[in-house]
N, C-alpha and C positions, 0 to 999 in steps of 0.2 A: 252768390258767386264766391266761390273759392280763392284766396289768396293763393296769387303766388310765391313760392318761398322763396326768402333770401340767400342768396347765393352765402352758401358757407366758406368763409377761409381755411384752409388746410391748415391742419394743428401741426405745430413741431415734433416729428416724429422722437420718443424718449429713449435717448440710447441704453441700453440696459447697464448699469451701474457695475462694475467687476472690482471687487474689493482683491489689495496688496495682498491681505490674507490667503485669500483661493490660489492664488497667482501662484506665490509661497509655496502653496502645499502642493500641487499640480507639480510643478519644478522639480520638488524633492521627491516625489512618488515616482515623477518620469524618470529622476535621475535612479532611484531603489531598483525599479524593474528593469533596464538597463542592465546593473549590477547584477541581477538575479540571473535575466537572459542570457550574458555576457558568455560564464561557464560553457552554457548548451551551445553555442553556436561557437567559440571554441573547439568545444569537442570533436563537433560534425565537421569542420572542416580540418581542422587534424586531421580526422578519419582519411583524407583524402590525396593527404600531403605526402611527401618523399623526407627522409630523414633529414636533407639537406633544405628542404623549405622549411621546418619545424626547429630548424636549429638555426636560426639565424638571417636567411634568405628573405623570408615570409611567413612571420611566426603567427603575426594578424591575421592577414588578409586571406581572402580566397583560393581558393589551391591557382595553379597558375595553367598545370594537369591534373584535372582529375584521375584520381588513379583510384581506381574499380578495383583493380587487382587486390588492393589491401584487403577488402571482402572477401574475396573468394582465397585470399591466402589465409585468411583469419579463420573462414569453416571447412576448408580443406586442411592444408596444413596444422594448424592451431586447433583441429577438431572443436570448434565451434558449434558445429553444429550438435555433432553431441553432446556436448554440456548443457547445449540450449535446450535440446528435450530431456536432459536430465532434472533441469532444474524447471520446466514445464510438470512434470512428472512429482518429485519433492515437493513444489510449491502446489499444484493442486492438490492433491490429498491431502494435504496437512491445512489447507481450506475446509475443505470438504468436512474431517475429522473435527476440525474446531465449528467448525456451524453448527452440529449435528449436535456433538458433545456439550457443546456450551449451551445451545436453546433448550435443549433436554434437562441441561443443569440449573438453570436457572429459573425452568418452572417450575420443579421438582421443590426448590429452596423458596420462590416466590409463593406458591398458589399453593402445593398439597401441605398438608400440616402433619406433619413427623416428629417425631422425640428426636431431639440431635442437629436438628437442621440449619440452628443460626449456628453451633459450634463447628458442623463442614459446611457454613459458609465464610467462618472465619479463620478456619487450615485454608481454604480455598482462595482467601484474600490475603493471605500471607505469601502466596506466588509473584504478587506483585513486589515484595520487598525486597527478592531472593535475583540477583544478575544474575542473566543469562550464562555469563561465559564463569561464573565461581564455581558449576557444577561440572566442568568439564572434565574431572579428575575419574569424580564419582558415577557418571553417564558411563566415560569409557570403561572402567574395570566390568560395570555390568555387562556392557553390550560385548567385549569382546568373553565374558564368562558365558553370555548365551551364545555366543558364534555367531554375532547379525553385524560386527562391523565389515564395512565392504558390500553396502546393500542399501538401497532406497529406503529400508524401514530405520537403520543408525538416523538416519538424521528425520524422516518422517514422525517418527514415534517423540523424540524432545521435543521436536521445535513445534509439536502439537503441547506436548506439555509444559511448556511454559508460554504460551498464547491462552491459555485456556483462561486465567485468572482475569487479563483486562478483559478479555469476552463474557466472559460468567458476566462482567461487573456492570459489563453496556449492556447486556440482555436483562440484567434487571433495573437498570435504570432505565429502560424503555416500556418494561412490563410494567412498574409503578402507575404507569401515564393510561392503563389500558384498563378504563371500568371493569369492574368485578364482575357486574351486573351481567354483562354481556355472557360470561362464563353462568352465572344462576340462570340465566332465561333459556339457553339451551341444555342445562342440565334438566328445566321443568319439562322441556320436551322434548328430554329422551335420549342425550347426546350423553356418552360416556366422556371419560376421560381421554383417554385416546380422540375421541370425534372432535372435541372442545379442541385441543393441543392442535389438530390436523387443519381442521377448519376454522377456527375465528384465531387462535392467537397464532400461528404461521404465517398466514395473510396479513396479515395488521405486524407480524417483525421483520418487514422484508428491509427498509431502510436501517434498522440494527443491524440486519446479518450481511448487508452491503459494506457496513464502516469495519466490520467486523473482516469479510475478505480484502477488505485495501489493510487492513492494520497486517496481516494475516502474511496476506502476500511481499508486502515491507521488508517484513521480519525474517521471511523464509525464501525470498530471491537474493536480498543481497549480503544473508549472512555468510561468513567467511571460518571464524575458529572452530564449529563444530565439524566442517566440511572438510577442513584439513585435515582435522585431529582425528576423526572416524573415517575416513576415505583415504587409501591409498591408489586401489585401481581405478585405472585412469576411465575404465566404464562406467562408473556409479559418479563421477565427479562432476559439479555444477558450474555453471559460470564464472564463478569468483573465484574459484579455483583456477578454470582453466584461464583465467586472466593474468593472473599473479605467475603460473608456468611459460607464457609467452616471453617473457621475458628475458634473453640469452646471457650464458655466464659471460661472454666477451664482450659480443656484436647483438642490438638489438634494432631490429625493426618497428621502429615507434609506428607509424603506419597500421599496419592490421590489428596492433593493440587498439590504436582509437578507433577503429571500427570493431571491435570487439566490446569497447566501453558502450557505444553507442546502440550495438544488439542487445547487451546487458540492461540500458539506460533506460530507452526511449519506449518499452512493453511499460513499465511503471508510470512515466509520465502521462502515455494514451491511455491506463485502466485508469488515472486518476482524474486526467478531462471527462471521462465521461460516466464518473461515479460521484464527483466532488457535489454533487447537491445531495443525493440520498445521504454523505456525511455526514452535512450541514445541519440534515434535518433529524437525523439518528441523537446528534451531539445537544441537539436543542430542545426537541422534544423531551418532556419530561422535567427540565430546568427549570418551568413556571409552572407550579401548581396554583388551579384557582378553586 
């Protein structure tokens, strides 16, 4: 005969213990991103506002009227929209130019064995030392001695040359991570150099040449002193440009400037939500050799 079992008492259920510590850091983290957000939702609703809610009315809070109009005064008027595909146009190619150029550079210096190749990989790493804005004396005499300022290549052509250096330096801090072997096994059957480059190390650099167009795009959407200093007509002028001219010598409509800030803004923040893990992993990979 089976016993029957003893009716069991219900145990105390164990509240989960939450240590001052965590509390602490939650607090300060919620209060940091707060801070961080604060700026963008700023912006965006500026965007929306009248001179007199931005000055004093309603500097905080939500527009009271949304006013649409600031946008279509911003790419109508404020020819917004052209600058937007100008600097769609500058910033892609000058992607495009540094991917190409730098993974090509970088195998070149990595994997083929050449007389000379660690001395131009160290002219090459001397780009990192050199500020952008201390060569703008010596960019303009050339550009304007070849007749290219006033043209998508004035500023395509630099802002490729000086991206090239930190890219060279993540293409081979990525290739370090990438067996050799892999390269000998399709050399044994039959794979040129060319084949190797296309097929096994391309595929295997695709989170490099991702951190590479966010660094890329960074640099060449919201630069400002080459765009001025080589662009005068107003066709070839980017964003940051046509931002800073919004501006009136008297009377300014703050208004379509903020929604100008926020066409400029908010393409960068959505490429970096949906790139920021290939970053992660470009920036990481390679750090732990085992």
């Amino acid at each position: 005969m089976e016993k029957p079992e003893k009716d069991k008492k219900p145990g105390k259920l164990k509240m989960p213990q939450i240590k001052v510590g965590s509390i602490v850091t939650y607090v300060v983290l919620g209060i940091w991103a707060l801070i961080n957000i604060f700026p963008l939702y700023w912006m965006f609703t500026f965007s929306f506002k009248s001179n007199r809610e931005i000055f004093g009315l309603n500097v905080i809070g939500l527009p009271k009227e949304w006013l649409w109009s600031n946008y279509k005064s911003a790419l109508t008027n404020g020819n917004m929209a052209l600058y937007f595909l100008n600097s769609v146009i500058v910033t892609g190619f000058t992607i495009l130019l540094t991917v190409i150029l730098s993974l090509m550079a970088a195998y070149a210096l990595n994997r083929l064995v050449w007389k000379g190749r660690k001395v131009v990989n160290n002219i090459i790493m001397l780009g990192l030392t050199v500020p952008i804005h201390a060569a703008i004396l010596p960019i303009f005499v050339i550009l304007r001695k070849l007749d290219m300022t006033n043209s998508y290549q004035a500023l395509i052509i630099p802002y490729t040359g000086f991206t090239l250096a930190m890219a060279v330096m993540i293409c081979n801090s990525f290739l370090e991570s990438i067996p050799k072997e892999l390269e000998e096994a399709a050399c044994i059957d039959g794979c040129s150099v060319y084949g190797i480059f296309f097929r096994i190390i391309l595929p295997l650099m695709k989170p490099a040449l991702a951190t590479i167009a966010i660094f890329t795009f960074l640099q060449a959407w919201n630069e400002l002193m080459f765009a001025v200093t080589f662009i005068d007509d107003s066709k070839f002028r980017t964003l940051s440009v046509g931002i800073q001219n919004l501006a009136g010598a008297h009377t300014t409509q703050w208004g379509p400037i903020g929604a100008a800030l926020v066409i400029a803004t908010f393409p960068t923040l959505i490429l970096y939500m949906f790139m920021s893990k290939r970053i992660q992993q470009s920036l990481t990979v390679g750090a732990v050799k085992g």
